[in-house]
C-alpha positions as CSV (number, residue, x, y, z in Angstrom):
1,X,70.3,-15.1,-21.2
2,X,71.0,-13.4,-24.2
3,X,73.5,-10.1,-24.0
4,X,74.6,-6.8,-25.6
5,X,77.8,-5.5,-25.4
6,X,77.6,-2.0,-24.6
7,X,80.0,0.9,-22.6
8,X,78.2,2.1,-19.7
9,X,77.5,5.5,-20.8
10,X,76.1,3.6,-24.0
11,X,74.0,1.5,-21.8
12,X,72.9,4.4,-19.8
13,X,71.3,6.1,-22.7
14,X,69.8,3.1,-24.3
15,X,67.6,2.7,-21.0
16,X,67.0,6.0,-20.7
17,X,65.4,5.9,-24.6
18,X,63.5,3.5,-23.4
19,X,61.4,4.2,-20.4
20,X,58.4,5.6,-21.0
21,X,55.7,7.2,-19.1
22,X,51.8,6.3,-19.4
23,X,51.0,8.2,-22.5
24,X,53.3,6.2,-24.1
25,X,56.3,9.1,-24.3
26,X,59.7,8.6,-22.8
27,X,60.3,10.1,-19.7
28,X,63.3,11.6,-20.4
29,X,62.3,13.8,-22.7
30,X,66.2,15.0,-24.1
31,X,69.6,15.5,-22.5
32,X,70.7,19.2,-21.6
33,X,74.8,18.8,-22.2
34,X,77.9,20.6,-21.6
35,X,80.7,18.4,-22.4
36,X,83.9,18.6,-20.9
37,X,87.2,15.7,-20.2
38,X,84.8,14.1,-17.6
39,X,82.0,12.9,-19.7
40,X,82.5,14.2,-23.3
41,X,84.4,10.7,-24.2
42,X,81.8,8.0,-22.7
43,X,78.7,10.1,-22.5
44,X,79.9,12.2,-25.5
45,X,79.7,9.3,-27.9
46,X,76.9,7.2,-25.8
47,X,74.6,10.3,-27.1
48,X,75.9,10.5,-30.2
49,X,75.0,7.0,-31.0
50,X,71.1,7.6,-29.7
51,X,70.9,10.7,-31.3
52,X,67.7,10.0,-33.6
53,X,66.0,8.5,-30.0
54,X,67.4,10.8,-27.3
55,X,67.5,14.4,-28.2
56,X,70.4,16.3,-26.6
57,X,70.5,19.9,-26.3
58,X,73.4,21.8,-25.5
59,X,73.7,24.8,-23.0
60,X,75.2,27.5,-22.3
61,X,76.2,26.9,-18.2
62,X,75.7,23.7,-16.6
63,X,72.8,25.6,-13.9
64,X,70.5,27.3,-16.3
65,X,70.0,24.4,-18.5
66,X,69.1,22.2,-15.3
67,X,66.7,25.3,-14.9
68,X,65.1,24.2,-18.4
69,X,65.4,21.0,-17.6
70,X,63.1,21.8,-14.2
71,X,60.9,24.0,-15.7
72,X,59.8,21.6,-18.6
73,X,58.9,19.0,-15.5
74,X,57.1,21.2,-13.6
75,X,55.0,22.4,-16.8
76,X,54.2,19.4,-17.7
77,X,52.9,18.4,-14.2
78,X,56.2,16.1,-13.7
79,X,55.0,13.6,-16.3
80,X,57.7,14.1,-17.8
81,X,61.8,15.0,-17.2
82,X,64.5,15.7,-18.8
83,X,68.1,15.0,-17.9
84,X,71.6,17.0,-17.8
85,X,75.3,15.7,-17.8
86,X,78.1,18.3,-16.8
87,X,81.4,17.1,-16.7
88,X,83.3,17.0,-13.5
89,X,84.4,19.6,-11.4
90,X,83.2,23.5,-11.8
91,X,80.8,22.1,-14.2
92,X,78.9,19.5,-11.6
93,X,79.1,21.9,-9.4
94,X,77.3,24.6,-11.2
95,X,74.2,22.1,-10.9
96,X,74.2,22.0,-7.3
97,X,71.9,24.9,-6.9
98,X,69.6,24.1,-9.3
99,X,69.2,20.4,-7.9
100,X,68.2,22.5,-4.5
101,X,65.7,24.0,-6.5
102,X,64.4,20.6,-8.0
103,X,64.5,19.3,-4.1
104,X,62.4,22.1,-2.7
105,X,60.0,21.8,-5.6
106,X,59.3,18.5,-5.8
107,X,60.6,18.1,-8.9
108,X,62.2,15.4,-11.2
109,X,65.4,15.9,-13.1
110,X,68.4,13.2,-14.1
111,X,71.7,15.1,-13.3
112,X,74.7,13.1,-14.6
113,X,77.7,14.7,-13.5
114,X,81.1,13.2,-14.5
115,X,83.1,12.5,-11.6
116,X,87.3,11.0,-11.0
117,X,88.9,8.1,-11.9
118,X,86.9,4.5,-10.1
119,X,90.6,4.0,-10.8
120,X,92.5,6.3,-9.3
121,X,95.0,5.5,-11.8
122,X,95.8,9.6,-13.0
123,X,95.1,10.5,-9.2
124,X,94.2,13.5,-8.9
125,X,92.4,14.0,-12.5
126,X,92.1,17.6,-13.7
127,X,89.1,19.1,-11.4
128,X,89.4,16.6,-8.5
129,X,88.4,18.4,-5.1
130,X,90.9,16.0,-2.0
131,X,89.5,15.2,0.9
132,X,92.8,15.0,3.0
133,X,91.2,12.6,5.1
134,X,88.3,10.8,2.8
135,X,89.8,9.0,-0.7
136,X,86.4,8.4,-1.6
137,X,85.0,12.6,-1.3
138,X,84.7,14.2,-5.0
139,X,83.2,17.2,-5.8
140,X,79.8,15.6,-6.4
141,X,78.9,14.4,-2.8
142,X,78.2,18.1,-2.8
143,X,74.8,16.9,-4.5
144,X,73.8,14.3,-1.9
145,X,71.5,16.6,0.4
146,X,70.0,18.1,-2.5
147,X,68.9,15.0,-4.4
148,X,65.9,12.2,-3.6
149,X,68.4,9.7,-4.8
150,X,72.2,9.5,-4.8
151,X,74.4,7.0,-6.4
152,X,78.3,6.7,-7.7
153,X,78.6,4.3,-10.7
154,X,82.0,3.0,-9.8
155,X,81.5,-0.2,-11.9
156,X,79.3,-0.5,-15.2
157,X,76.8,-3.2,-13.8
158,X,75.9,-0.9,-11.0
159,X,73.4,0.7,-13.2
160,X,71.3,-2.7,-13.5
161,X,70.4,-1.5,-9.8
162,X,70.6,2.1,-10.1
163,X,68.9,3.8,-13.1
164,X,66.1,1.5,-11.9
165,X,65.8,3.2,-8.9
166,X,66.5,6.5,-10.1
167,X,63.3,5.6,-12.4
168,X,61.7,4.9,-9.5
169,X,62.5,7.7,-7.5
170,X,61.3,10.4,-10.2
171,X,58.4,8.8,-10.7
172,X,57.1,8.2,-7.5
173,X,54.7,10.9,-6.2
174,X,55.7,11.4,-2.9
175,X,59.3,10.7,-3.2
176,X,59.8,12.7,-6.4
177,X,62.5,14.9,-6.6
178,X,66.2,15.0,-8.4
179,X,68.4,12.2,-9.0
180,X,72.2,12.4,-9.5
181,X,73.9,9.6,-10.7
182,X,77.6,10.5,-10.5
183,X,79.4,8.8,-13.3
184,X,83.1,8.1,-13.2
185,X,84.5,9.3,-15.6
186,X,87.0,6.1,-16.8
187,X,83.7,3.4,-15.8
188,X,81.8,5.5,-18.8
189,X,84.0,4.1,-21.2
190,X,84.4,0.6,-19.6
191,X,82.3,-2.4,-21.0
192,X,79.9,-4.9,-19.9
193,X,77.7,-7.5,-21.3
194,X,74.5,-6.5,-20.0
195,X,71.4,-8.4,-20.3
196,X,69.1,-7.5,-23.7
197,X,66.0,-7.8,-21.2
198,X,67.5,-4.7,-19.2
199,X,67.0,-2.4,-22.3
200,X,63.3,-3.6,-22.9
201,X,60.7,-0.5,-23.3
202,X,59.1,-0.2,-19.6
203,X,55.9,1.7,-19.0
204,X,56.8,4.2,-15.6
205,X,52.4,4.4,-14.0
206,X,51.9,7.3,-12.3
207,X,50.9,6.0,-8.9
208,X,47.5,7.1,-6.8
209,X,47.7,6.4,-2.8
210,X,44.4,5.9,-1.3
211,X,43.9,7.3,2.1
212,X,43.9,5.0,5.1
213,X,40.7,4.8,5.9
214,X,40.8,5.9,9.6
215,X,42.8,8.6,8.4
216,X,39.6,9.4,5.7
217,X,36.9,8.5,8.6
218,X,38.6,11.6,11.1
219,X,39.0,13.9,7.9
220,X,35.5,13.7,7.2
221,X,34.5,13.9,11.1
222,X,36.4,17.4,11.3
223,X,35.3,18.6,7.9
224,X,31.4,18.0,9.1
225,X,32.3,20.1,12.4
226,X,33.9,22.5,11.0
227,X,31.8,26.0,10.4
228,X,34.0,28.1,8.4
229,X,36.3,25.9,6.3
230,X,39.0,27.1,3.8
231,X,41.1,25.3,1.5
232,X,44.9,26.0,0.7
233,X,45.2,25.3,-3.1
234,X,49.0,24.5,-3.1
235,X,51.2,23.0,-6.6
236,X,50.2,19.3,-5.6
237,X,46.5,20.3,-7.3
238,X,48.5,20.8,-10.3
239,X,50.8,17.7,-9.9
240,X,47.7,15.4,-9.7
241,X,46.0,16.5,-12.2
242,X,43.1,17.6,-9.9
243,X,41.7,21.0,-10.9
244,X,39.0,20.2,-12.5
245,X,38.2,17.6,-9.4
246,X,38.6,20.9,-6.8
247,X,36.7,22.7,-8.8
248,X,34.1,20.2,-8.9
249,X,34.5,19.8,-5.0
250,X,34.2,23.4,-3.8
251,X,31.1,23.9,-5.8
252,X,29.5,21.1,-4.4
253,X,30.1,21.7,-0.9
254,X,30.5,25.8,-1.0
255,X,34.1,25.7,0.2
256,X,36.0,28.9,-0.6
257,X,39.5,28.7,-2.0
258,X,42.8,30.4,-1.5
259,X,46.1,29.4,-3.3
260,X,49.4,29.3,-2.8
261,X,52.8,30.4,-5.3
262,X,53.0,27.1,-6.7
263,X,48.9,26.4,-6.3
264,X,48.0,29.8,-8.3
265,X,45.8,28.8,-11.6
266,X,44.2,25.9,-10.2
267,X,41.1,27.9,-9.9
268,X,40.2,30.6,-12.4
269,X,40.5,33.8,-10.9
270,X,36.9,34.6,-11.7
271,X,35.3,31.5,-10.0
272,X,32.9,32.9,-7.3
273,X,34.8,30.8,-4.9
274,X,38.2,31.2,-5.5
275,X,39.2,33.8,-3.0
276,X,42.8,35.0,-4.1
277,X,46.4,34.6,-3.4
278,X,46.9,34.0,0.5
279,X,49.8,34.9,2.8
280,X,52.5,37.5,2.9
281,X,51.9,38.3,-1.1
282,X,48.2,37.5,-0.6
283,X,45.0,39.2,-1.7
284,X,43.5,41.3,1.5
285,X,40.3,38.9,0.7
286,X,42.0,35.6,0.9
287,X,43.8,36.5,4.1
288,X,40.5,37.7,6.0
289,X,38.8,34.1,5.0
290,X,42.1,32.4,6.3
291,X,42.2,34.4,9.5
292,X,38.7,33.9,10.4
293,X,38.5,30.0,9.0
294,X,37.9,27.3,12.1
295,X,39.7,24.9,9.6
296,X,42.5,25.0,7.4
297,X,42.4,22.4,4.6
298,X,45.8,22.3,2.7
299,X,45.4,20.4,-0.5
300,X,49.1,19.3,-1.9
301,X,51.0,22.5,-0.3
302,X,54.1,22.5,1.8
303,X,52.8,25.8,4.1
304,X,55.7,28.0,3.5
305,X,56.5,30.8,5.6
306,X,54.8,32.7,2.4
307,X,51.8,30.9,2.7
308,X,51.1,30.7,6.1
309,X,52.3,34.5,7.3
310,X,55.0,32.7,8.9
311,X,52.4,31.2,10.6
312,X,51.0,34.2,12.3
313,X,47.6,34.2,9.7
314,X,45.4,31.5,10.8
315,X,43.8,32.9,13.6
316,X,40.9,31.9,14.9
317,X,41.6,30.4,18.1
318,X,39.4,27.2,17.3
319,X,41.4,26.4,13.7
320,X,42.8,23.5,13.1
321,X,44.6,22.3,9.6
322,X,43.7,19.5,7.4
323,X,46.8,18.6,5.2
324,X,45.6,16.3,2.2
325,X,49.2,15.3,0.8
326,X,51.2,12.6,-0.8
327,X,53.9,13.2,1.1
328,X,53.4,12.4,5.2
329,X,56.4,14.7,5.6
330,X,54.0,17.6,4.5
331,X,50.8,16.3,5.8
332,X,51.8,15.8,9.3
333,X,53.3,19.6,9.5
334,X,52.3,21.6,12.5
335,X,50.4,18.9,14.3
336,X,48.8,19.1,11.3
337,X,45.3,16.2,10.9
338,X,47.4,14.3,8.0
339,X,45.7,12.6,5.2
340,X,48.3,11.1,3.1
341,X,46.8,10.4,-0.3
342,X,46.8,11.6,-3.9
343,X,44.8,15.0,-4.0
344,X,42.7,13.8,-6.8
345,X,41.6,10.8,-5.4
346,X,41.3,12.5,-1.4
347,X,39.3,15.3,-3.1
348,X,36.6,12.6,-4.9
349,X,37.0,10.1,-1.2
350,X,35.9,13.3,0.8
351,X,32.8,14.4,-1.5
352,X,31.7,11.1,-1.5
353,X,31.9,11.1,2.2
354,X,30.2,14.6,2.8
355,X,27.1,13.6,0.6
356,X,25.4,17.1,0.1
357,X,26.7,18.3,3.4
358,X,27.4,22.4,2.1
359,X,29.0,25.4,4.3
360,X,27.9,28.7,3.7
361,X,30.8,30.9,1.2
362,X,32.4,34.0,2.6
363,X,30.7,37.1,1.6
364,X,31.3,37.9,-2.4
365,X,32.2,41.7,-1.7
366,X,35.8,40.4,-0.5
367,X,36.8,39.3,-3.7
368,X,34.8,42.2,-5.5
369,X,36.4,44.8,-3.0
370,X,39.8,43.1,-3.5
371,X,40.1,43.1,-7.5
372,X,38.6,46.5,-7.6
373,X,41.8,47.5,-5.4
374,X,44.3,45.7,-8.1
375,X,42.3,46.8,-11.3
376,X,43.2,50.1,-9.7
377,X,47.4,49.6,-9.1
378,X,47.6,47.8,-12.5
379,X,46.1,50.6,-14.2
380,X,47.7,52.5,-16.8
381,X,48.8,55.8,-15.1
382,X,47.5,58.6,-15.8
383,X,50.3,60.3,-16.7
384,X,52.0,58.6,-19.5
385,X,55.7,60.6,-18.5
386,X,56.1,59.3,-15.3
387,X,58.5,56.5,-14.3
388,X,55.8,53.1,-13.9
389,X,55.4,51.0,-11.2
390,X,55.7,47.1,-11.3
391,X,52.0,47.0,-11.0
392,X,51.5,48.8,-13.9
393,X,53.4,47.0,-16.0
394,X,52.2,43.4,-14.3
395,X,48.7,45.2,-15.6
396,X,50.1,46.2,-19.1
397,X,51.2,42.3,-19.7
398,X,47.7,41.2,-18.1
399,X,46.0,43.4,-20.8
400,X,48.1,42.2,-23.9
401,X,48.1,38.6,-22.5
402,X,45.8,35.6,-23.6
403,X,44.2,32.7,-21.6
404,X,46.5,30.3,-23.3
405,X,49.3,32.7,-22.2
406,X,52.1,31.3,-19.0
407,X,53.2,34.0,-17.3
408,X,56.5,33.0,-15.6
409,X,58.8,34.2,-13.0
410,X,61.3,33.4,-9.9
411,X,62.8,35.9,-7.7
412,X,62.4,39.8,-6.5
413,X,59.9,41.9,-6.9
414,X,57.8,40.4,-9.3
415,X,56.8,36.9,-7.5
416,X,55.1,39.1,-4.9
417,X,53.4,41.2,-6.9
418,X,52.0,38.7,-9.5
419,X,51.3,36.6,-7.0
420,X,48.6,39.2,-5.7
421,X,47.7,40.9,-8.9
422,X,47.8,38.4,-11.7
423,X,44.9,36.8,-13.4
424,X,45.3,33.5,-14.2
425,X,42.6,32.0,-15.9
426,X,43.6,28.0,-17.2
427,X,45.7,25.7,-15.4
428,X,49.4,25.6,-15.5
429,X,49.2,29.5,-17.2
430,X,50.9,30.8,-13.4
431,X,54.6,29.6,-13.8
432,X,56.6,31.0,-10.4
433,X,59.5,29.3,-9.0
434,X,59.3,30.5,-5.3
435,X,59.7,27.2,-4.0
436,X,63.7,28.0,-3.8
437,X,63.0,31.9,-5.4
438,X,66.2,31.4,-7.2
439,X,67.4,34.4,-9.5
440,X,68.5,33.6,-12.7
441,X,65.7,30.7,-13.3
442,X,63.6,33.0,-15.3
443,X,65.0,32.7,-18.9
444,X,66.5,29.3,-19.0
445,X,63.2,28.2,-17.3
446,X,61.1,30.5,-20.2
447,X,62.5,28.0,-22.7
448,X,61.8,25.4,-20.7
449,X,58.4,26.1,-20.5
450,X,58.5,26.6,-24.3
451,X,59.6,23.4,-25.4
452,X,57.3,21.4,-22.7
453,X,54.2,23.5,-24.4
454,X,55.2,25.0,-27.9
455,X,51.5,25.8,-28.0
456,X,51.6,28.3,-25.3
457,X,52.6,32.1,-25.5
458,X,54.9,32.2,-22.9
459,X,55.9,35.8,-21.0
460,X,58.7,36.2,-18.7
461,X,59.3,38.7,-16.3
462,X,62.1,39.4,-14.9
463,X,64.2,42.6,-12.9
464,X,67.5,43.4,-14.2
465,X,69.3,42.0,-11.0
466,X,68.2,38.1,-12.1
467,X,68.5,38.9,-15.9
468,X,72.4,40.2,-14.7
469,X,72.6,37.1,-12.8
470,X,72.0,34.5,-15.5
471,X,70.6,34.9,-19.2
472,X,72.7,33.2,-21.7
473,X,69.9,31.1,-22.5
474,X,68.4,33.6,-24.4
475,X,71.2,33.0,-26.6
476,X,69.7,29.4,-26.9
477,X,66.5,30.3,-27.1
478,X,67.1,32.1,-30.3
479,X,69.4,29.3,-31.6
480,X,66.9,26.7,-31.1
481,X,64.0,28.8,-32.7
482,X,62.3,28.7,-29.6
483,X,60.4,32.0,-29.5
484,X,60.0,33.4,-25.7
485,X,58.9,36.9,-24.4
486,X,61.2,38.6,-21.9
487,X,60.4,41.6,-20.2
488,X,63.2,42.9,-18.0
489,X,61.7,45.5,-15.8
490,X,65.0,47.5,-15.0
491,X,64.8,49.2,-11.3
492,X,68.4,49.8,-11.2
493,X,69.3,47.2,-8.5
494,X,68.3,44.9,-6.5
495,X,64.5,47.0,-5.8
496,X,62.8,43.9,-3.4
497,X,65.3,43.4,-1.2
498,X,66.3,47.6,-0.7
499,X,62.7,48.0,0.1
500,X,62.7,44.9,2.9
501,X,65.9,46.4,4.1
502,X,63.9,49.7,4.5
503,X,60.7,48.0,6.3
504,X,63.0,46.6,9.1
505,X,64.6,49.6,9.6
506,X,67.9,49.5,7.4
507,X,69.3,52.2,5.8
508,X,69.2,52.0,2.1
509,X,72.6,49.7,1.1
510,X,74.3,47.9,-1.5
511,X,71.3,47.3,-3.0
512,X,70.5,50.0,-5.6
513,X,73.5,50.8,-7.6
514,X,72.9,54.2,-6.1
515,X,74.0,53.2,-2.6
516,X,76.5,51.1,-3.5
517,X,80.6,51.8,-4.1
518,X,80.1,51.5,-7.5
519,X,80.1,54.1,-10.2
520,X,76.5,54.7,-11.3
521,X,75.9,51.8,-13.9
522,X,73.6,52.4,-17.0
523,X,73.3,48.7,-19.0
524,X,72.2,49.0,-22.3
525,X,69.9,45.7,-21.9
526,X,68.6,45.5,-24.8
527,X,71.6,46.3,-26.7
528,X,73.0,42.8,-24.9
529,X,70.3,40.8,-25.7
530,X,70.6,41.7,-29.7
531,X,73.8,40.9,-29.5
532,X,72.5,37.3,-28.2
533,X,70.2,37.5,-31.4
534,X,66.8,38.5,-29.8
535,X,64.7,41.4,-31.0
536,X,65.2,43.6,-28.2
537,X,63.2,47.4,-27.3
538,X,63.5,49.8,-24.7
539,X,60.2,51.4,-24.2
540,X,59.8,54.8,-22.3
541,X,55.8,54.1,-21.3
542,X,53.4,51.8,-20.6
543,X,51.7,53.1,-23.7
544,X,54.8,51.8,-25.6
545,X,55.4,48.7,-23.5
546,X,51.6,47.4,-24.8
547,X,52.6,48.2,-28.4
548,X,56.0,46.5,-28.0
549,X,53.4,43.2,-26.5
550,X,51.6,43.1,-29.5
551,X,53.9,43.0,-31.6
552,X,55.9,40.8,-29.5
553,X,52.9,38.4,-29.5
554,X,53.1,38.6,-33.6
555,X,56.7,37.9,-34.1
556,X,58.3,34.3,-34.7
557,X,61.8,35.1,-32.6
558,X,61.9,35.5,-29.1
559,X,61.9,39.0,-28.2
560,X,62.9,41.2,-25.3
561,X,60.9,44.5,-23.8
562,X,62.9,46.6,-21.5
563,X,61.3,49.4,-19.2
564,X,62.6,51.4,-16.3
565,X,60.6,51.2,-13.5
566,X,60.6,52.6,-10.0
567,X,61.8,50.8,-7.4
568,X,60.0,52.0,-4.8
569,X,56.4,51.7,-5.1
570,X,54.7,48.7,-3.3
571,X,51.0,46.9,-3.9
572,X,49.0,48.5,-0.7
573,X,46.6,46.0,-1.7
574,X,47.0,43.2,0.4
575,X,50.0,41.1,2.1
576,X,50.5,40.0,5.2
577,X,53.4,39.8,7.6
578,X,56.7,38.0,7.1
579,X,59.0,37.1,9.8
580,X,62.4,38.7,8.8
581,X,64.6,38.9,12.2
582,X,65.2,42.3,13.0
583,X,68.4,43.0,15.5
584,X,67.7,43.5,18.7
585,X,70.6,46.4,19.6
586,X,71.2,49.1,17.4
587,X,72.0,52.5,17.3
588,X,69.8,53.6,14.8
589,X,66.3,54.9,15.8
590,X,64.5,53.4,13.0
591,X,66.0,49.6,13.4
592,X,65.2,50.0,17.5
593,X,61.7,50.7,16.4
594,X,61.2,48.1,13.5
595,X,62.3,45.7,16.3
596,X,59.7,46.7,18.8
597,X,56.7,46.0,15.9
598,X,58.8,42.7,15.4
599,X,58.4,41.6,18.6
600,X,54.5,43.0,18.7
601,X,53.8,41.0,15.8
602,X,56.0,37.9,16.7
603,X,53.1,37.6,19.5
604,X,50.6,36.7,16.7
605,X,52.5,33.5,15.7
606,X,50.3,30.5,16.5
């Protein structure tokens, strides 16, 4: 057996430049890096040396360039990952929540923390969390409930079994999800003499399941029964590359469609059968097909609470659920009819199966009533001095906006409201992380996006309370040439959550700046992001905001648009309930009677 001498950070990185996925690409498409003591030695120089194979790409905080990192995957449909090394301590754990996000997701992403001494010889290193009563607790098993796969590389030839089944884990369908390899920090350095086959350029196939066939057989016994089907789009559509099939499937057979967050765009909002968003930030027209369907057929969705009302929307009393997924976790939800399979492959078994058997689509006026409502809140108002809506800027970005354009948010107000209102026309052009809804994704994930599809115009909205909570990527952004659109829509506080506060009967608290102990704050937001390098505006209008987009559209440097909005103002368009515990004993009038249309609507649950 012939050998290579190599570190194990240096083997590491030689693997990873060499696994590749079926388009001939390597997997790992770069290496998001902050370096500190605990890997800028081993992994430092291991990069270093595979620099001109392995792009690396350094960050500015150890979470948002895991965002990146996520964002690129999910982009690209997870055919693709990148990975990100932190060194140990603070730095690790700064990844934590954005491996939660990569495990609610579905997502791959290599995270390569540093971690202490396999040694123990400088016990405790710099950063070390003690267990008083476990030697063998670091910092890093803090990743262990949040990752598909969790190892500790405590000797170098450990990664002859491990980065195999990390490989394995990230590309696997139905197990996908983040891996964390924790790397110690003094085994980095150490050498072995690893086999030259180990480092040999492996082709990663994305894998299809079949159905079982019983599992088919009762699928396409319910689906003939049924009388008024519907089917939950959801982000595995996207993940199997199956849009085209679904289209293919509900025109054949006359099915209507709804779609989830992460499912949105894998219909074009102008097919005659795609029906809307659904759920709590759904279009009035998908949620009266969902209520009134006799069977729900989720294709690749997890049925969130956002999906599903909280599982007060499907209501006729004769409904049952389909779940077409990859995963049995998700398929077998809710006594759920499972049938685990790849969604492309389930959609084509089913047609086949169904022959020409058609249902009759719900009356077109929903969806014509329904748009004609949003057209009507996205609108430019009338009267160019007053203080815009969300809506009306969502419709001022929809207007300057083209179909290649991704339109890309996480958390607050504007998930909801593009959920309902925006109108996505290709596949993959309806970016939202509200898998997780974490704040602060929105930039790092922008440039994410960006460098997954350089193609692609990408727009990202965001409220001033994410932008406050993470954007030091746009500094990246503007290093790396990497030319984003941000628009900050500035409601002076934390707008979504003051008005949910408000709808269960809170008083108004800590959530504007105005009701908090604070001094009033007034941040200059674009003034912050020049200093990052962006070209950054404040405009006053919508009528300016659509100038500012055009030329935004023209420039060749990322750019940021800020405009005050109200904070108020919510779509009456659509939605749906959302079960938010309200306290049972209070002594405010308007909390005692938020709890009694709680427990009213808690009766609806099925």
């Amino acid at each position: 057996m012939t050998t290579v001498r190599l570190t194990a950070a240096q083997a590491m990185m030689r693997y990873l430049a060499n696994q590749m996925n079926e388009d001939g690409e390597t997997f790992i498409a770069g290496v998001w890096a902050i370096f500190g003591h605990g890997n800028v030695a081993g992994i430092g120089e291991a990069l270093h040396g595979v620099r001109d194979k392995l792009a690396t790409y350094r960050g500015q905080n150890e979470q948002s360039m895991a965002h990146a990192a996520i964002a690129y995957a999910k982009q690209l449909g997870r055919r693709r990952a990148m990975a990100v090394t932190s060194s140990i301590g603070p730095g690790a754990l700064n990844m934590v929540t954005a491996a939660a996000l990569a495990h609610v997701n579905r997502l791959p992403v290599l995270f390569i923390p540093g971690d202490v001494f396999a040694g123990r010889g400088p016990d405790p290193v710099l950063q070390q969390i003690e267990d008083f009563s476990d030697g063998a607790v670091t910092a890093n098993d803090c990743f262990r409930p949040v990752s598909r796969y969790f190892d500790r590389i405590t000797r170098p030839e450990q990664l002859l079994t491990a980065l195999p089944r990390a490989f394995r884990t990230m590309t696997d369908p139905a197990d996908c999800g983040p891996v964390t390899l924790a790397f110690c920090q003094d085994v980095q350095a150490e050498a072995y003499d690893y086999p030259e086959s180990f480092f040999d350029r492996k082709i990663w196939r994305w894998r299809r399941p079949r159905p079982d066939a019983d599992e088919l057989a009762r699928a396409v016994a319910i689906m003939r029964a049924a009388k008024k089907p519907v089917i939950v789009a959801g982000g595995g559509v996207h993940f199997s590359g199956a849009t085209a099939t679904l289209a293919a499937f509900v025109e054949k057979h006359g099915i209507p469609v709804v779609e989830s967050q992460a499912g949105k765009s894998a219909l074009a909002w102008d097919h005659p059968l795609n029906f809307g968003p659904v759920g709590v930030t759904g279009a009035s027209s998908a949620n009266a097909v969902a209520s009134d369907a006799d069977l729900v057929i989720g294709i690749g969705t997890r049925f969130q609470d956002f999906t599903t009302g909280s599982w007060a929307l499907f209501q006729n009393p004769d409904r049952q659920i389909l779940a077409l997924n990859v995963q049995a976790y998700d398929s077998a939800k809710h006594d759920a009819v499972p049938l685990v399979c790849d969604a492309r492959v389930g959609l084509e078994l089913l047609s086949a199966a169904l022959g020409d058997h058609r249902f009759d689509a719900p009356d077109a006026d929903l969806k014509a009533e329904w748009f004609a409502r949003a057209d009507a809140v996205t609108a430019a108002p009338a009267d160019g001095n007053a203080l815009p809506t969300d809506m009306q800027v969502i419709g001022a970005v929809q207007r300057a906006s083209r179909d290649n354009t991704v339109v890309m948010c996480a958390a607050g107000t504007m998930p909801g409201e593009l959920h309902q209102l925006w109108k996505a026309k290709l596949p993959l052009s309806y970016h939202m992380e509200y898998g997780f809804s974490c704040m602060g994704y929105e930039i790092a994930g922008g440039l994410g996006i960006k460098l997954a599809e350089p193609e692609r115009d990408i727009i990202v909205m965001v409220g001033d309370g994410s932008y406050m909570m993470m954007n030091s990527e746009l500094a990246t952004a503007v290093a790396m040439g990497v030319k984003i659109t941000v628009v900050i829509t500035d409601n002076r506080g934390y707008g979504c959550i003051n008005r949910l506060q408000m709808a269960t009967g809170g008083a108004e608290f800590n959530n504007l700046y105005a009701h908090t102990n604070v001094n009033p704050m007034a941040i200059d937001f674009a003034a912050h992001a020049a200093a990052m390098g962006a070209s950054a505006t404040k405009v006053a209008s919508i009528t300016e905001l659509e100038t500012a987009l055009a030329k935004a559209r023209e420039a060749t440097v990322t750019t940021m648009i800020v405009i005050d909005t109200d904070p108020y103002p919510t779509p009456e368009t659509g939605g749906y309930w959302w079960d938010v515990a309200v306290p049972q004993v209070s002594v405010r009038p308007e909390v005692n009677q938020a709890r009694a249309a709680y427990e009213t609507a808690l009766k609806e649950r099925r």
